[in-house]
C-alpha positions as CSV (number, residue, x, y, z in Angstrom):
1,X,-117.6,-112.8,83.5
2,X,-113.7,-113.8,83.2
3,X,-113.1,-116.8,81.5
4,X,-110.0,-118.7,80.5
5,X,-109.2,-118.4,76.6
6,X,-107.0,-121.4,75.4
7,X,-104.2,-121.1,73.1
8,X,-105.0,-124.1,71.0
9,X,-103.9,-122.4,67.5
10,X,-99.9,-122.6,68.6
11,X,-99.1,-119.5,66.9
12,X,-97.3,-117.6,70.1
13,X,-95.7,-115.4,68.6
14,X,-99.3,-113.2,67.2
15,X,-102.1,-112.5,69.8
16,X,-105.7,-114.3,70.0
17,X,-108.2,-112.9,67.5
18,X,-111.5,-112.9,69.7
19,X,-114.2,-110.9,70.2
20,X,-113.9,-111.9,74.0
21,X,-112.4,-108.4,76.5
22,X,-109.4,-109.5,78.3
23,X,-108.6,-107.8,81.7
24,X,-105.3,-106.6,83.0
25,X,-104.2,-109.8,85.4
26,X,-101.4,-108.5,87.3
27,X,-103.8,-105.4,88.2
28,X,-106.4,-108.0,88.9
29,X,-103.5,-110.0,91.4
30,X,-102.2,-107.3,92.6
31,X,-104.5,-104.2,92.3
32,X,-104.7,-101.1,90.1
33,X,-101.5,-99.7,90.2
34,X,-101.2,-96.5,92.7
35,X,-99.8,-93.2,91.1
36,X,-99.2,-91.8,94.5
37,X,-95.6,-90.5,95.8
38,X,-94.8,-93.9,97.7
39,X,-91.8,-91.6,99.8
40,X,-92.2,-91.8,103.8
41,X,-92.9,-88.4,105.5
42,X,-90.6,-88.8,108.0
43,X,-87.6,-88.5,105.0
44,X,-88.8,-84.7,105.8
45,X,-88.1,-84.8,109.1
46,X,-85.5,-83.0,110.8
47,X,-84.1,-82.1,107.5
48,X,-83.2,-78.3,108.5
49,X,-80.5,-78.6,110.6
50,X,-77.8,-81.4,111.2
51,X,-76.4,-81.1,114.8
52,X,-73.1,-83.5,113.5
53,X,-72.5,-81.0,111.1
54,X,-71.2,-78.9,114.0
55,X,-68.1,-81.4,114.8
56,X,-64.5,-80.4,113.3
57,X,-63.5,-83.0,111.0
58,X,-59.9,-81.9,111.9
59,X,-58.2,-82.3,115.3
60,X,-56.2,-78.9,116.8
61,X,-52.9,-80.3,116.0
62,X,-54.0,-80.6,112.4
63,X,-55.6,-77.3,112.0
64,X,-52.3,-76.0,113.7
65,X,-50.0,-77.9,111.5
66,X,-51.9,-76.7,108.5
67,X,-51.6,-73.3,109.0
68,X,-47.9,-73.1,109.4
69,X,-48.0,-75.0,105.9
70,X,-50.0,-72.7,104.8
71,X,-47.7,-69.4,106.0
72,X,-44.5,-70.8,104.8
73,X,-46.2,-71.3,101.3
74,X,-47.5,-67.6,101.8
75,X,-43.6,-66.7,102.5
76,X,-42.4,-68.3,99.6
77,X,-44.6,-67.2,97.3
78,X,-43.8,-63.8,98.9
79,X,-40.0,-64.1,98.3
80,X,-40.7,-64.8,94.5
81,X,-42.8,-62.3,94.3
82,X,-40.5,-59.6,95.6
83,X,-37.4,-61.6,93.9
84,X,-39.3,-60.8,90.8
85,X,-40.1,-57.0,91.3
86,X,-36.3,-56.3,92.1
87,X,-35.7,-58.4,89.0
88,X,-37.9,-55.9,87.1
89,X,-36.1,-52.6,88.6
């Protein structure tokens, strides 16, 4: 039977020398505590495919303007390049 052992010896700080069992009282609040995986099953739900990740994140105009960048830096680099091999001749 559980019964209540006083602390009338003021010495906190070391724990009560008794033959008396103590039992675990936030696993007798709250129950034992559950080793189980505590995630939801539907976080493994529709996890294959996202539909959303089918939408451009750029616009036309952007994808446009971004590829003339991207040919004028390919020209350029072009022009050094062959400035370079002439340079070498």
């Amino acid at each position: 039977m559980r019964e209540h052992i006083p602390k009338r010896h003021l010495d906190f700080d070391n724990p009560i020398q008794t033959n008396k069992v103590f039992d675990n009282t936030n696993a007798r609040i709250y129950g034992g505590k559950v080793s189980t995986s505590m995630q939801p099953t539907s976080s493994d739900w529709g996890t294959g495919r996202n539909p959303a990740s089918e939408i451009p994140r750029v616009g036309l105009r952007t994808q446009a303007f971004e590829q003339m960048i991207a040919a004028q830096v390919a020209a350029e680099i072009k022009e050094k390049q062959d400035e370079q091999e002439r340079q070498l001749q």
